[in-house]
C-alpha positions as CSV (number, residue, x, y, z in Angstrom):
1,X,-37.5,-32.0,14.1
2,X,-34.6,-30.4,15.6
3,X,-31.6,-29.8,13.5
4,X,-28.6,-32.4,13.7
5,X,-25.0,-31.2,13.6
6,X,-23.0,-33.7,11.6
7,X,-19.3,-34.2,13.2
8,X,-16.0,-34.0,11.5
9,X,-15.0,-37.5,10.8
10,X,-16.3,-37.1,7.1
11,X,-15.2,-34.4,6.3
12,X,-11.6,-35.5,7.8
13,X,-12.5,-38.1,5.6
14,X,-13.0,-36.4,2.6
15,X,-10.2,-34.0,2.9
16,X,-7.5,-36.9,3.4
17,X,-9.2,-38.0,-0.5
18,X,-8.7,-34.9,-1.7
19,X,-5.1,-34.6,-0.5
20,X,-4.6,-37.6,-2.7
21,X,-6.2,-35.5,-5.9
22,X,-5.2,-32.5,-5.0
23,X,-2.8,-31.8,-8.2
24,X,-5.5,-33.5,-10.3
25,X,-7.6,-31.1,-13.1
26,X,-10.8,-29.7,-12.9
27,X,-13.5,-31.9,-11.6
28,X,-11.4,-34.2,-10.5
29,X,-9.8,-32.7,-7.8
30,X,-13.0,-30.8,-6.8
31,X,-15.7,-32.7,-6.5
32,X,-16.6,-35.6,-3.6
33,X,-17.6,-38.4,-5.9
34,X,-15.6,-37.7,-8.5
35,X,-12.3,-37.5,-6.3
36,X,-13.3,-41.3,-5.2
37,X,-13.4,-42.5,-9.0
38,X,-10.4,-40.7,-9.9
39,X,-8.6,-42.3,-7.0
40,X,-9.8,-45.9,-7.5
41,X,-8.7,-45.4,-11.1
42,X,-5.2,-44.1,-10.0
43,X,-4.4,-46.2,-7.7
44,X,-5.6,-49.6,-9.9
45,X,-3.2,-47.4,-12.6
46,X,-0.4,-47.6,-10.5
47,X,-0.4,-51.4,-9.1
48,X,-0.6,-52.3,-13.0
49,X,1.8,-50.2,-14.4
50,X,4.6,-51.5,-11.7
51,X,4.2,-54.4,-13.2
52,X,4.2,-53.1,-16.6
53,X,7.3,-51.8,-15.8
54,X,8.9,-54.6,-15.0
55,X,8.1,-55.9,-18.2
56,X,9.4,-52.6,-20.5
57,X,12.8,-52.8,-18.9
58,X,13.1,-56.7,-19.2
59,X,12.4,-56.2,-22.7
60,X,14.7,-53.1,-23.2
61,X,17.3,-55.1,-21.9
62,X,17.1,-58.2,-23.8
63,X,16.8,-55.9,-26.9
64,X,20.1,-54.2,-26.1
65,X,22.0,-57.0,-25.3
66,X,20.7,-58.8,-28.8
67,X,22.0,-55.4,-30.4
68,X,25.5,-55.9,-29.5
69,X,25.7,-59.6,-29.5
70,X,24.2,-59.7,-33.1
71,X,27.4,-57.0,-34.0
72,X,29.4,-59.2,-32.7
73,X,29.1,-62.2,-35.3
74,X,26.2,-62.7,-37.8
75,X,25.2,-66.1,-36.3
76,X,25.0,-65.3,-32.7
77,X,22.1,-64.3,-31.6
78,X,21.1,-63.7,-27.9
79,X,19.6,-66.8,-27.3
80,X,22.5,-68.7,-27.9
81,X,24.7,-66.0,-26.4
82,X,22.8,-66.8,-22.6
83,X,22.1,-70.7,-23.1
84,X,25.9,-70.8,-23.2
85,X,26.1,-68.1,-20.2
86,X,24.5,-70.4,-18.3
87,X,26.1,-73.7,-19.7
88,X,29.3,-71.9,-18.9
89,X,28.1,-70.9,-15.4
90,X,28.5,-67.1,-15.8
91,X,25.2,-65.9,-14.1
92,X,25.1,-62.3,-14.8
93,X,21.5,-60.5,-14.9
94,X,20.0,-58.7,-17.7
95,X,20.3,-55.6,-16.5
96,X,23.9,-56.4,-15.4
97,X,24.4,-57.0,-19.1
98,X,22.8,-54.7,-21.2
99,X,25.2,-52.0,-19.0
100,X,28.0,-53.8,-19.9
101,X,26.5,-54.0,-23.8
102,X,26.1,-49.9,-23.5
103,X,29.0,-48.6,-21.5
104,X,32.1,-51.3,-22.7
105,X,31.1,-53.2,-25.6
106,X,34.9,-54.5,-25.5
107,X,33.8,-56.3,-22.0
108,X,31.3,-57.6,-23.5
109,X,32.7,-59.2,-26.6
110,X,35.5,-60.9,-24.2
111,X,32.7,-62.6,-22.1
112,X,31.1,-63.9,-25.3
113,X,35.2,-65.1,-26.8
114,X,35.3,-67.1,-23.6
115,X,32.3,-68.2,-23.8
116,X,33.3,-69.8,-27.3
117,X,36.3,-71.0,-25.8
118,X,34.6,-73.0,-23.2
119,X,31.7,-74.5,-25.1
């Protein structure tokens, strides 16, 4: 049986994986079947964790904003503080706020005086 020369399109293949790996360790970056694992598993990582990180900075902000609202008076709590954002028609984000909570507290307390005032 005569010998077959196998083209190039697999090993283009295989080199686009391993651009993916390449700054992976050991094994991982090195090895054909084990380059396909790690990248699955990276790339699963990475759609899950964007997400994820949705979440965390949601939750950092909330946190944040309860901080400063809680200083503010002992029976506010942040709850109350956005039901009567909203009630009041104020529509400022979370992020928007927890900025405002960090950087000028004293911006922040005046929101939450009107607030008071209008409810």
């Amino acid at each position: 049986m005569t010998r077959i020369r196998r083209g190039y399109i697999a090993r283009r293949r295989r080199t686009k994986v391993r651009l993916f790996v390449s700054s992976f360790r050991g094994a991982h970056s090195r090895l054909t079947r084990t380059i396909t694992q790690q990248k699955i598993r990276a790339l699963a990582s990475a759609h899950r964790d964007r997400d994820r990180k949705k979440r965390d900075f949601r939750r950092l902000w909330i946190t944040r904003i309860n901080a400063v609202i809680r200083g503010i008076r002992v029976s506010y709590s942040y709850s109350i503080f956005l039901h009567n954002l909203y009630k009041g028609q104020l529509l400022l984000n979370r992020k928007i706020l927890a900025q405002i909570a960090i950087l000028n507290r004293n911006c922040l307390y005046t929101i939450s005086n009107e607030i008071i005032k209008i409810k």
